[in-house]
C-alpha positions in Angstrom: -36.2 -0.5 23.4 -34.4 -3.5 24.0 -34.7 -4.9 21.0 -33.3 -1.9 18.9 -30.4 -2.4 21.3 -30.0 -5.7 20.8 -30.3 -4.9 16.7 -27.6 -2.5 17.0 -25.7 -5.4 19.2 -25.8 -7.6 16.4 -24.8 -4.8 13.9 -21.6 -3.4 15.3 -20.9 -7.0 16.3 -21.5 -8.3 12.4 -19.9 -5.3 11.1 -16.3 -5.8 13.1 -16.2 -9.8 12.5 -16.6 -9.5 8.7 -13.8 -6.7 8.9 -11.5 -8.9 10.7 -11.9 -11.5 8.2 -11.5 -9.3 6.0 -8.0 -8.2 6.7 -7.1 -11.7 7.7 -8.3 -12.7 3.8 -6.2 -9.5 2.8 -3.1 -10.8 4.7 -3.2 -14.2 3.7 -3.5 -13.2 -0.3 -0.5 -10.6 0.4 1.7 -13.8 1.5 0.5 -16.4 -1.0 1.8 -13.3 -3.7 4.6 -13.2 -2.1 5.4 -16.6 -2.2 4.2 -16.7 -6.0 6.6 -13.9 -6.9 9.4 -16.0 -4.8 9.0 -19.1 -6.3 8.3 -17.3 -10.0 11.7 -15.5 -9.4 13.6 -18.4 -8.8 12.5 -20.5 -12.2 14.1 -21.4 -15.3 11.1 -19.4 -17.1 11.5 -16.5 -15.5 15.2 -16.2 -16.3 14.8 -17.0 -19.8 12.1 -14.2 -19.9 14.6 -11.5 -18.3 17.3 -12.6 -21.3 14.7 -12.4 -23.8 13.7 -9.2 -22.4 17.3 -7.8 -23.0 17.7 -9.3 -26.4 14.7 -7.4 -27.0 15.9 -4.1 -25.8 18.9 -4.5 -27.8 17.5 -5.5 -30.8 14.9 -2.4 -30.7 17.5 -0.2 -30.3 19.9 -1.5 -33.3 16.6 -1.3 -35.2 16.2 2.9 -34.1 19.9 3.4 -35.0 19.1 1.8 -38.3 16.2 3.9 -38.8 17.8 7.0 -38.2 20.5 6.3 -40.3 
């Protein structure tokens, strides 16, 4: 009887460490995104993208209007 007690033990104590590295692998790739996101939102690149983006849009619609025309 001990033994199965001591197999359950080890278990329910393997079980609740790997979860708690779990969410502290979870947290850690929420903030490294975050920082990502920070840092990509800040550069030259992304910028460029967002006007490109809207030149884009523009041109899509003057192409639509031409179409229907």
């Amino acid at each position: 009887m001990l033994f199965v007690l001591v197999a359950i033990c080890a278990v329910v104590t393997t079980f609740t460490v790997s979860r708690y590295y779990l969410s502290k692998t979870r947290l850690v790739e929420t903030e490294i995104e975050k920082v990502i996101a920070r840092k990509f939102s800040t550069s030259e690149r992304a910028l460029e993208l967002g006007k490109l983006k809207e030149e884009n849009a523009v041109m899509r619609n003057l192409l639509l209007d031409l179409v229907e025309n």
